[in-house]
Residue frames as a rotation matrix with the C-alpha (Angstrom) as fourth column:
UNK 1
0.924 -0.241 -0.296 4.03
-0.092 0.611 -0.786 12.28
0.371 0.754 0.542 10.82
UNK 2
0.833 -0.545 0.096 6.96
-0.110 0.007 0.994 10.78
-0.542 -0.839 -0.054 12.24
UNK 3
0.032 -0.833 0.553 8.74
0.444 0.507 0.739 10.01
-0.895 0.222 0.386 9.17
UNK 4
-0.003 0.085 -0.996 9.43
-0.646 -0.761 -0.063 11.50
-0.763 0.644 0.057 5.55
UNK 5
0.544 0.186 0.818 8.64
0.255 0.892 -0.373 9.04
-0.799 0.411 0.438 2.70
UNK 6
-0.572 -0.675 -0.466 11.03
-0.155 -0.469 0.870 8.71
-0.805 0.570 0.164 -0.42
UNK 7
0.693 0.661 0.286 8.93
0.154 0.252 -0.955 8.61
-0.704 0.706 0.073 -3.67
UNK 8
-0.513 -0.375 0.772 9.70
0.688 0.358 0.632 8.63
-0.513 0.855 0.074 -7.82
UNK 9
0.415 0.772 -0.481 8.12
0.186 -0.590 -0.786 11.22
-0.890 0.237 -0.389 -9.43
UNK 10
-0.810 -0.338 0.480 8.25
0.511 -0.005 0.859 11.86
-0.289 0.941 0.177 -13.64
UNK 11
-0.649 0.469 0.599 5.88
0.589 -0.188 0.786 14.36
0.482 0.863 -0.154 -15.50
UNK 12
-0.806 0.581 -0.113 3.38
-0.565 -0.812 -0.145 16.88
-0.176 -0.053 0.983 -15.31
UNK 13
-0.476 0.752 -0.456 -0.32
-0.101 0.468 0.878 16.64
0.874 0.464 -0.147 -15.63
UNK 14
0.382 0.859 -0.342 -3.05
-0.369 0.481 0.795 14.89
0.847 -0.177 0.500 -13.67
UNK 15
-0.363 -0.789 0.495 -1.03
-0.931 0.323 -0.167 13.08
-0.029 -0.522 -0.853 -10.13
UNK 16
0.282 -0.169 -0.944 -1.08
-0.204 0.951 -0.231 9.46
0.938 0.258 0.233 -10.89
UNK 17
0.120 -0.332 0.936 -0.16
-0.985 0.079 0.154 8.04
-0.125 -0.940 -0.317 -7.40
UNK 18
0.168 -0.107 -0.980 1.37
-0.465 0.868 -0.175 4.42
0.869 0.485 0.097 -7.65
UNK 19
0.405 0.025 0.914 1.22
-0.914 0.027 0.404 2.46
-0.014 -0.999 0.034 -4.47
UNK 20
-0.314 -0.855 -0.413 3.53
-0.836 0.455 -0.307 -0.77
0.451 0.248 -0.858 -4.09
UNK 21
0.892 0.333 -0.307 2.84
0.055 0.592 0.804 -4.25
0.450 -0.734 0.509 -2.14
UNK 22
0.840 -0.225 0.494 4.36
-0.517 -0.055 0.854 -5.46
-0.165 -0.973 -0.163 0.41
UNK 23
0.082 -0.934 0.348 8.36
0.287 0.356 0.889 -6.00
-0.954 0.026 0.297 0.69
UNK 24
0.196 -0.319 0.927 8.54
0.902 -0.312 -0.298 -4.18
0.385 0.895 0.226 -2.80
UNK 25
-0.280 -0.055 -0.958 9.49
0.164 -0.986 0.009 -0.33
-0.946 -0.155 0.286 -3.14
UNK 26
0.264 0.304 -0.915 8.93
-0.233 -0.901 -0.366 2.08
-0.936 0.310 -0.167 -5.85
UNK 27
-0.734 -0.488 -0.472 11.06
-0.650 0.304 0.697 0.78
-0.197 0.818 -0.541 -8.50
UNK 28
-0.499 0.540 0.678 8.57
0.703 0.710 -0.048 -2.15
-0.507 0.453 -0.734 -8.94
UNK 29
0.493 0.865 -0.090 6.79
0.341 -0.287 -0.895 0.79
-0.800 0.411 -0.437 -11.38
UNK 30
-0.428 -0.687 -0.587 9.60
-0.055 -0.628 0.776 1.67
-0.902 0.365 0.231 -13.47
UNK 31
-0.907 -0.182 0.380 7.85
0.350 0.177 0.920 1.03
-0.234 0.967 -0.097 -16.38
UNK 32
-0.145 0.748 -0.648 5.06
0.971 0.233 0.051 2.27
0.189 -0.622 -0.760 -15.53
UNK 33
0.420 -0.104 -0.902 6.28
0.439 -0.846 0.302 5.35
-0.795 -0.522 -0.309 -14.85
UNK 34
-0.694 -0.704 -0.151 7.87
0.075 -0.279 0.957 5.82
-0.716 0.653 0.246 -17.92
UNK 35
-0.472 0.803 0.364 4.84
0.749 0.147 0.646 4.77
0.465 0.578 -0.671 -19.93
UNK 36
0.687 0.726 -0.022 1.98
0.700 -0.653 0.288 7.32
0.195 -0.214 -0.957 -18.04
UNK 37
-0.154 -0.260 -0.953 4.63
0.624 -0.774 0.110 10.74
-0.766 -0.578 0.282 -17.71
UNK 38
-0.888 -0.233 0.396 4.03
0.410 -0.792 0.453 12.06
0.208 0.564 0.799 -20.68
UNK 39
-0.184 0.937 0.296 0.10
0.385 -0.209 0.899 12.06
0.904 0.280 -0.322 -19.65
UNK 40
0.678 0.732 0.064 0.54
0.204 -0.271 0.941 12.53
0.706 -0.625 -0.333 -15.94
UNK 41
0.000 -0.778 0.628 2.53
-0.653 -0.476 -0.589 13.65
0.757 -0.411 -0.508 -13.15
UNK 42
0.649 0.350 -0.675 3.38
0.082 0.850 0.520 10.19
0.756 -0.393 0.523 -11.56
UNK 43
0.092 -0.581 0.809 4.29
-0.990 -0.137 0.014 10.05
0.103 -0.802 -0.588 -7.89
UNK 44
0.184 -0.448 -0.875 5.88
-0.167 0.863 -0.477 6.74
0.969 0.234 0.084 -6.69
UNK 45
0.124 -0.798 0.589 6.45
-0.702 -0.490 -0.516 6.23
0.701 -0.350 -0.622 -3.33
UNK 46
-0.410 -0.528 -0.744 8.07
-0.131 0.841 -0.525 4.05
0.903 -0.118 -0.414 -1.21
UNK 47
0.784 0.524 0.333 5.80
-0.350 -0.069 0.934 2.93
0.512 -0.849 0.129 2.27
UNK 48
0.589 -0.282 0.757 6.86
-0.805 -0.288 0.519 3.21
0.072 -0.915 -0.397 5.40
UNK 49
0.087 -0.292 0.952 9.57
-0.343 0.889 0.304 0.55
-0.935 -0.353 -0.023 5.93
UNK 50
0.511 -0.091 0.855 10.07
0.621 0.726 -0.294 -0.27
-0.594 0.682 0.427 2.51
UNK 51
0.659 -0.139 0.739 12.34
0.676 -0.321 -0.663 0.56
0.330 0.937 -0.118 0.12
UNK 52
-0.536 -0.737 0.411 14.13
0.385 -0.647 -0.658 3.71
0.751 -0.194 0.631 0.89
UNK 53
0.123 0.179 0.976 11.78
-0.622 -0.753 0.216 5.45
0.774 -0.633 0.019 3.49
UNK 54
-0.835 -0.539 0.112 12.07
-0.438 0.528 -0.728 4.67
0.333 -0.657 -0.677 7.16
UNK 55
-0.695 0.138 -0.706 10.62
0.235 0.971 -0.042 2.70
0.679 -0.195 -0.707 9.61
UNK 56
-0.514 0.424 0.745 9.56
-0.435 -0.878 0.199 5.29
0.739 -0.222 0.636 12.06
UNK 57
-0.972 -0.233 0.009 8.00
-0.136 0.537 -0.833 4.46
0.190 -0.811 -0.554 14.87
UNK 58
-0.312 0.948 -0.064 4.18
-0.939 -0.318 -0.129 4.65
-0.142 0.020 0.990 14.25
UNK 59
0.299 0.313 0.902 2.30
-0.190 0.945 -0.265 1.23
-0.935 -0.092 0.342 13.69
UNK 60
-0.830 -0.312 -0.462 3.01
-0.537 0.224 0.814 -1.00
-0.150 0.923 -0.354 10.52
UNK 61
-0.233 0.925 0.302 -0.55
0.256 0.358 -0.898 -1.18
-0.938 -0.132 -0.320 9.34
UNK 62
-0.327 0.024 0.945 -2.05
0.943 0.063 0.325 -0.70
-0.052 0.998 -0.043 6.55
UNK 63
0.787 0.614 0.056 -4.50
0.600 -0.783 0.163 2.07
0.144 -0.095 -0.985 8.41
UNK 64
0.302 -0.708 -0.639 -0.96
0.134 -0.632 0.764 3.96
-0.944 -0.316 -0.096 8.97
UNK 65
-0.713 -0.588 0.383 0.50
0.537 -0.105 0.837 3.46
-0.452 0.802 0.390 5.82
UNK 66
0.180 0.893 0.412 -3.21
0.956 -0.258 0.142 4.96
0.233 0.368 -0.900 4.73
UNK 67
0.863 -0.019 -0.505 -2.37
0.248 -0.855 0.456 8.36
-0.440 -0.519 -0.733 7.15
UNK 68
-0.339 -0.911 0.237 1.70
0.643 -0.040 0.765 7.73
-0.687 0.411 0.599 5.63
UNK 69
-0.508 -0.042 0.860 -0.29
0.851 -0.177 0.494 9.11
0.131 0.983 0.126 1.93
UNK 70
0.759 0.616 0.214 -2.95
0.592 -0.788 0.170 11.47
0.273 -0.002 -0.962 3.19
UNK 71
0.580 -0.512 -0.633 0.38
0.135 -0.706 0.695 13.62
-0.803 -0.489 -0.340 5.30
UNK 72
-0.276 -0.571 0.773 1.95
0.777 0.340 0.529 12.43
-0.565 0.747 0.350 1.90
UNK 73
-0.068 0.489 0.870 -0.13
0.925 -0.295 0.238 14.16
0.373 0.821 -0.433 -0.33
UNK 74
0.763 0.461 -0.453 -0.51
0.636 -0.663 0.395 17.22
-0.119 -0.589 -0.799 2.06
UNK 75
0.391 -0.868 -0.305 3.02
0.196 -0.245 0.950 17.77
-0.899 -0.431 0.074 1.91
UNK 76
-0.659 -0.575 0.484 3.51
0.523 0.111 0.845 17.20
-0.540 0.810 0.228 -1.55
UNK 77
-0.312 0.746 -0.588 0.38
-0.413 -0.664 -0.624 19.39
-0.856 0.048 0.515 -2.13
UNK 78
-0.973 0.230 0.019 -1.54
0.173 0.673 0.719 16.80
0.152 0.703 -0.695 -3.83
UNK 79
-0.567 0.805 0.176 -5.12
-0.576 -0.235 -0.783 17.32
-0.589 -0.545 0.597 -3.18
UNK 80
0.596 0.786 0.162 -6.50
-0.417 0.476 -0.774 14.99
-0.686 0.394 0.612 -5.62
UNK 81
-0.442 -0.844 -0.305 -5.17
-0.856 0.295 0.425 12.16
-0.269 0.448 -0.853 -7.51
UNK 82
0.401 0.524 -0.751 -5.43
-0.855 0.508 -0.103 9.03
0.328 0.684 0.652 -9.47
UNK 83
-0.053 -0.656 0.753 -4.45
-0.941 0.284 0.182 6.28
-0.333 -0.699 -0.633 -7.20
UNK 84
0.423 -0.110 -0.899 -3.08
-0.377 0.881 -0.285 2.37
0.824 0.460 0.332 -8.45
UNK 85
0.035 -0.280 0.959 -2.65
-0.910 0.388 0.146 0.12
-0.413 -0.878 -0.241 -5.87
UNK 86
0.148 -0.106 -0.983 -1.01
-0.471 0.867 -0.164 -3.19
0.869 0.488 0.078 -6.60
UNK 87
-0.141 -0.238 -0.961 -1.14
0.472 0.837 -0.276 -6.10
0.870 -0.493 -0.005 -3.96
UNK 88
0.046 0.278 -0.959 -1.12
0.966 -0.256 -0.027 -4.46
-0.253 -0.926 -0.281 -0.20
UNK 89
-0.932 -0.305 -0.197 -0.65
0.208 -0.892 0.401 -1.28
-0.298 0.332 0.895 -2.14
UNK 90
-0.496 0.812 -0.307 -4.40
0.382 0.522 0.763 -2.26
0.780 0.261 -0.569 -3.02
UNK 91
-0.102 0.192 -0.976 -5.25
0.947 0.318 -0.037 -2.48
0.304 -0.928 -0.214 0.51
UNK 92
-0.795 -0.498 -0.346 -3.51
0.519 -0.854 0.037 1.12
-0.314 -0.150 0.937 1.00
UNK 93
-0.930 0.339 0.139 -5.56
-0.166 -0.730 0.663 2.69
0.326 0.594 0.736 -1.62
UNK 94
0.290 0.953 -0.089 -9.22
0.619 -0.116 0.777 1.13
0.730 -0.281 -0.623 -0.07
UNK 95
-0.099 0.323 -0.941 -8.17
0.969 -0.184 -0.165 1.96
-0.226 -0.929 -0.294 3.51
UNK 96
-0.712 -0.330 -0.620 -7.95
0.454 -0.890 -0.048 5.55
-0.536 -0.315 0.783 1.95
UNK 97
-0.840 0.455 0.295 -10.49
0.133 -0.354 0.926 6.19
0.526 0.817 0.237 -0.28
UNK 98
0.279 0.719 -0.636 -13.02
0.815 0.173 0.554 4.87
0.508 -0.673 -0.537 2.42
UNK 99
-0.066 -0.230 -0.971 -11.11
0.968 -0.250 -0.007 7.82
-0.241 -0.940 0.239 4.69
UNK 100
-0.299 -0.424 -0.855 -10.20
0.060 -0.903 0.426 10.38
-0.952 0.076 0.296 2.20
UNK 101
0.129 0.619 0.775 -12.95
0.855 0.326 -0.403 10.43
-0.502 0.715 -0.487 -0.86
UNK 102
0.879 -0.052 -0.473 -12.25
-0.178 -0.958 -0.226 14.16
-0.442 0.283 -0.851 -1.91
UNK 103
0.169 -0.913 -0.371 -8.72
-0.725 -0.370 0.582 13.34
-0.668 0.171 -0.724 -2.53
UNK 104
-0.519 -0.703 0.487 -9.32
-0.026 0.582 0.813 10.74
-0.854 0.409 -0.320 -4.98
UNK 105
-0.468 0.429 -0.773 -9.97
-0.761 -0.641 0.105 11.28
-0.450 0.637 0.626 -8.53
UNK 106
0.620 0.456 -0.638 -10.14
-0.614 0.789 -0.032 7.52
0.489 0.412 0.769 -9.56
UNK 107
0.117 -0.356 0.927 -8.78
-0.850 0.447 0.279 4.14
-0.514 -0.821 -0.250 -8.01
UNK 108
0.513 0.102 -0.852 -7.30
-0.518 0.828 -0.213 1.03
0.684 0.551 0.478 -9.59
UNK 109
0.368 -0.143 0.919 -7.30
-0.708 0.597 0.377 -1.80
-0.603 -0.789 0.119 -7.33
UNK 110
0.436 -0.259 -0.862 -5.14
-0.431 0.781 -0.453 -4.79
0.790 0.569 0.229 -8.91
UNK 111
-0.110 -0.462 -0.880 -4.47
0.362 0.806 -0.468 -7.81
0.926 -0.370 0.079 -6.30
UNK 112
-0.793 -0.370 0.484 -5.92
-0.438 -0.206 -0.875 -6.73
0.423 -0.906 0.001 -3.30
UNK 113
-0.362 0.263 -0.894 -7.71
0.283 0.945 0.164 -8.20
0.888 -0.194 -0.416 -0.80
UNK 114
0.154 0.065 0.986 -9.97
-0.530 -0.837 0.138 -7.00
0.834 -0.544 -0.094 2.42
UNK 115
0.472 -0.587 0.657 -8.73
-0.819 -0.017 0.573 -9.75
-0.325 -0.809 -0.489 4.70
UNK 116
-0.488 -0.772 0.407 -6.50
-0.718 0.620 0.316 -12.95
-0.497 -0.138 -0.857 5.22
UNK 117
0.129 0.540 0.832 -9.42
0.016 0.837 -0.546 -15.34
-0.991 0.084 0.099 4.05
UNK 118
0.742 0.162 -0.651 -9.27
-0.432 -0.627 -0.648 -13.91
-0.513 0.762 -0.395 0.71
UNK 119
-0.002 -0.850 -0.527 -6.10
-0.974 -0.117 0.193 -15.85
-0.226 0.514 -0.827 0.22
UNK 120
0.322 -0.060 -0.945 -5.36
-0.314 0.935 -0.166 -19.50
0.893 0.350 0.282 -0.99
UNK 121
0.778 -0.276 0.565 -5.30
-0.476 0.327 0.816 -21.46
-0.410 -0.904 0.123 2.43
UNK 122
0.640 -0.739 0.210 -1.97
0.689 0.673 0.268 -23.10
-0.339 -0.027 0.940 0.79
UNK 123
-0.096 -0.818 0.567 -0.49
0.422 -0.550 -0.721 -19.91
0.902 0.170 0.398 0.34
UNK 124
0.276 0.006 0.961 -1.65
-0.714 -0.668 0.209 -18.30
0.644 -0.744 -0.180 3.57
UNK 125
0.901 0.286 -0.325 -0.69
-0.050 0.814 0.578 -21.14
0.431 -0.505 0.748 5.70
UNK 126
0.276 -0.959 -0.058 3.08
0.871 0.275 -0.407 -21.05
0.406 0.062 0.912 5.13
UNK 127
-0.268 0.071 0.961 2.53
-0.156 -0.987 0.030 -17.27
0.951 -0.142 0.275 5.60
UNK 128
0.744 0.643 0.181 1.03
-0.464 0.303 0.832 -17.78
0.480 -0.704 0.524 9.21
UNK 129
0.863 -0.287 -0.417 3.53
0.502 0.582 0.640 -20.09
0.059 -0.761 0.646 10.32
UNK 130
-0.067 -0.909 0.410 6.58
0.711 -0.332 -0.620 -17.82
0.700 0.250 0.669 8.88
UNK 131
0.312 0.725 0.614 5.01
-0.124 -0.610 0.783 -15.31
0.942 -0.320 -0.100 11.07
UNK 132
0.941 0.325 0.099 4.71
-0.101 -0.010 0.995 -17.07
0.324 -0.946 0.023 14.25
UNK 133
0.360 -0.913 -0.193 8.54
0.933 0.354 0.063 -18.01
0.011 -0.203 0.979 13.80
UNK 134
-0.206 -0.364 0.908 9.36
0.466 -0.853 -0.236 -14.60
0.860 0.375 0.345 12.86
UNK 135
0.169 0.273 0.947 7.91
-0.263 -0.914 0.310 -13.17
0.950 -0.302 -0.082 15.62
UNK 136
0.819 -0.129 -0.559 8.88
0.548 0.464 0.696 -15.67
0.170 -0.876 0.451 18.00
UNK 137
0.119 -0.972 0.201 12.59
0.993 0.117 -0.022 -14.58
-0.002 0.203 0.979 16.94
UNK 138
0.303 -0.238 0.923 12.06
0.344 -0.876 -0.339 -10.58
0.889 0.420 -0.183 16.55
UNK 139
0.902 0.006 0.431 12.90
-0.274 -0.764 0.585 -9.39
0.333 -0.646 -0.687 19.67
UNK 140
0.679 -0.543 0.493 16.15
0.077 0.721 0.688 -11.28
-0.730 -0.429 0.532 19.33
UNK 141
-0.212 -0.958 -0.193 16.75
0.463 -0.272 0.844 -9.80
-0.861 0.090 0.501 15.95
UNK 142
-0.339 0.316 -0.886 16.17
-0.594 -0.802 -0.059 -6.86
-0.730 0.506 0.460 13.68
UNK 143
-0.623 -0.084 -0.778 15.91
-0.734 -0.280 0.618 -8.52
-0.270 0.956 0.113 10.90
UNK 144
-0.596 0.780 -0.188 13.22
0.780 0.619 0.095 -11.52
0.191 -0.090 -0.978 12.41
UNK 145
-0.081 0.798 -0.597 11.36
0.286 -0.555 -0.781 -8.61
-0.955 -0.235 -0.183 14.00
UNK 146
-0.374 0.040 -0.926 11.28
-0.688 -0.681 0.249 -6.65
-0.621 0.731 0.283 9.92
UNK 147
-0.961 0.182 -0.206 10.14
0.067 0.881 0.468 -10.47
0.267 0.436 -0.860 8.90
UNK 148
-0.618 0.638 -0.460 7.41
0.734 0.259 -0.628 -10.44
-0.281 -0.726 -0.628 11.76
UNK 149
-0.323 0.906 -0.274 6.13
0.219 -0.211 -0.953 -7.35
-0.921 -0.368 -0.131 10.44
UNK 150
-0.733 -0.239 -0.637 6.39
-0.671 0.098 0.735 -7.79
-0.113 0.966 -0.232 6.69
UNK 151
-0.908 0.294 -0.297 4.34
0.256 0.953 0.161 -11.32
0.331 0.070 -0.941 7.37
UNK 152
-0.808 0.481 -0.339 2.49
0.266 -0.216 -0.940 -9.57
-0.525 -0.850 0.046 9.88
UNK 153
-0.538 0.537 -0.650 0.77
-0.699 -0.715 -0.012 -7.18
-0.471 0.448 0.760 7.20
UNK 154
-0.293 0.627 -0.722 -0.45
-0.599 0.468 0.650 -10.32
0.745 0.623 0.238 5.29
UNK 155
-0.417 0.580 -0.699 -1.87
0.571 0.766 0.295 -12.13
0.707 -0.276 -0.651 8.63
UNK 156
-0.386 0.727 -0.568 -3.53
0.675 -0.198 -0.711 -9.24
-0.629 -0.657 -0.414 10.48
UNK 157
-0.314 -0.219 -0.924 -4.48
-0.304 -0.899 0.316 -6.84
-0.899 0.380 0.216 7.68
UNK 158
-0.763 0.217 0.609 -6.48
-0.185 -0.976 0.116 -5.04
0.619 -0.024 0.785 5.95
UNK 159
-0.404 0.832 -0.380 -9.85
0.702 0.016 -0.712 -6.42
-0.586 -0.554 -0.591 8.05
UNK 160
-0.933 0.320 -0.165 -12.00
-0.354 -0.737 0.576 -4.86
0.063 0.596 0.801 5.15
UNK 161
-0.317 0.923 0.219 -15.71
-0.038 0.218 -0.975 -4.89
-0.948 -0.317 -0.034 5.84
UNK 162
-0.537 0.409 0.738 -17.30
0.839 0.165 0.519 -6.03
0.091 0.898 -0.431 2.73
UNK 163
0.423 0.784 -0.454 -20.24
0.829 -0.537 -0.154 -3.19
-0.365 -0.311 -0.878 4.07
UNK 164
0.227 -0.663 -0.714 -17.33
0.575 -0.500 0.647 -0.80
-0.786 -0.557 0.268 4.19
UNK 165
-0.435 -0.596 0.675 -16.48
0.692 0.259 0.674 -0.46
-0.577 0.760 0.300 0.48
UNK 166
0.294 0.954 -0.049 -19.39
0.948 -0.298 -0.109 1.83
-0.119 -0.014 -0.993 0.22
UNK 167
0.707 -0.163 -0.688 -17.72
0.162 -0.910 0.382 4.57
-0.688 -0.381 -0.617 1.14
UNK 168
-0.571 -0.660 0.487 -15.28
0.589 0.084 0.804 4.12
-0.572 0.746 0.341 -1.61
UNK 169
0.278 0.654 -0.704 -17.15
0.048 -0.741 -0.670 7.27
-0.959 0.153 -0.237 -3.86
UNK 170
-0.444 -0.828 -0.343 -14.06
-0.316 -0.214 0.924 7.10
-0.839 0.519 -0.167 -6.78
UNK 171
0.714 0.252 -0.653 -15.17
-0.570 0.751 -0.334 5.38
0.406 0.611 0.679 -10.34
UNK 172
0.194 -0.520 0.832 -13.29
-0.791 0.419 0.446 2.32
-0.581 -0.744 -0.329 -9.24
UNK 173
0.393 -0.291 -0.872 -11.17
-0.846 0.257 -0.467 -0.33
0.360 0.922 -0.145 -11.25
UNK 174
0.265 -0.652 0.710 -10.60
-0.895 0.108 0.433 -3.76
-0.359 -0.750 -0.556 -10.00
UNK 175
0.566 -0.182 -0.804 -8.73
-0.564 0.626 -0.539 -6.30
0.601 0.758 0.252 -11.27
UNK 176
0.068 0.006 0.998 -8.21
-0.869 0.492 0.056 -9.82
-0.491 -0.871 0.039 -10.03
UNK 177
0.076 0.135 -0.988 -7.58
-0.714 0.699 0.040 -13.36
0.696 0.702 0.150 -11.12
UNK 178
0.917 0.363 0.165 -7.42
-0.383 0.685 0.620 -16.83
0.112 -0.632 0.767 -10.13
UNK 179
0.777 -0.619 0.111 -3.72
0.566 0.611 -0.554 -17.44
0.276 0.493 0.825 -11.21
């Protein structure tokens, strides 16, 4: 692990793991977090590049940000947990369950997605071209290249195998809409 993640943590109990999407941090649960501490012992934390933790030098994938929770949880001597994944925080929580089934007690998927098709071709489009600009421009400047790989995550990422999901063992919650 090349980096130390910053997290939110409130209460005792069960761990409650809350995973974020992309270009959010931790705070996007504050309520949340207030509402489930008296029942559980919610962790919060911020992925790699977002929010407070760093950037580090490992890929910005989703499969990393997946290894980011398992060294997480190791450290924080989690060994088994309820895990909520909102938007690429979603993502997060399949690529791990599919890796690390022992360590989850249950999974709630809300707004994720296992690849790029999955999105509205008139939202992913604009997404795609921000991208190629972004990444034309990142090696020219920090803050196109942190565009390039922000965008990146929603045009190469997660590449979920429909097959794959199998391995997912948790009781599983998912929740989706058209709107």
């Amino acid at each position: 692990m090349d980096i130390t993640l910053f997290y939110r943590e409130k209460g005792n109990g069960e761990p409650f793991v809350l995973l974020h999407g992309n270009g959010e941090d931790s705070s996007y649960f504050k309520h949340q977090i207030e509402y489930f501490c008296d029942r559980y012992r919610v962790i919060a934390p911020d992925t790699r590049g977002h929010g407070k933790s760093p950037r580090g030098t490992s890929p910005f994938t989703i499969r990393q940000f997946s290894c980011d929770l398992y060294d997480f949880m190791k450290n924080h001597q989690i060994p088994k947990a309820v895990i909520l994944g909102f938007s690429d925080g979603a993502n997060i929580a399949m690529r791990f369950a599919m890796k690390h089934p022992d360590m989850v007690t249950a999974l709630i998927l809300n707004g994720g997605n296992l690849d790029a098709k999955g999105v509205k071709r008139s939202t992913q489009l604009p997404i795609e071209i921000g991208y190629k600009i972004a990444k034309y421009f990142a090696k020219r400047s920090a803050e196109a290249n942190k565009n390039a790989e922000l965008l990146g995550l929603m045009v190469n990422d997660p590449n979920i195998e429909p097959e794959e999901l199998a391995q997912i063992t948790a009781p599983t919650l998912v929740i989706c809409g058209t709107k």
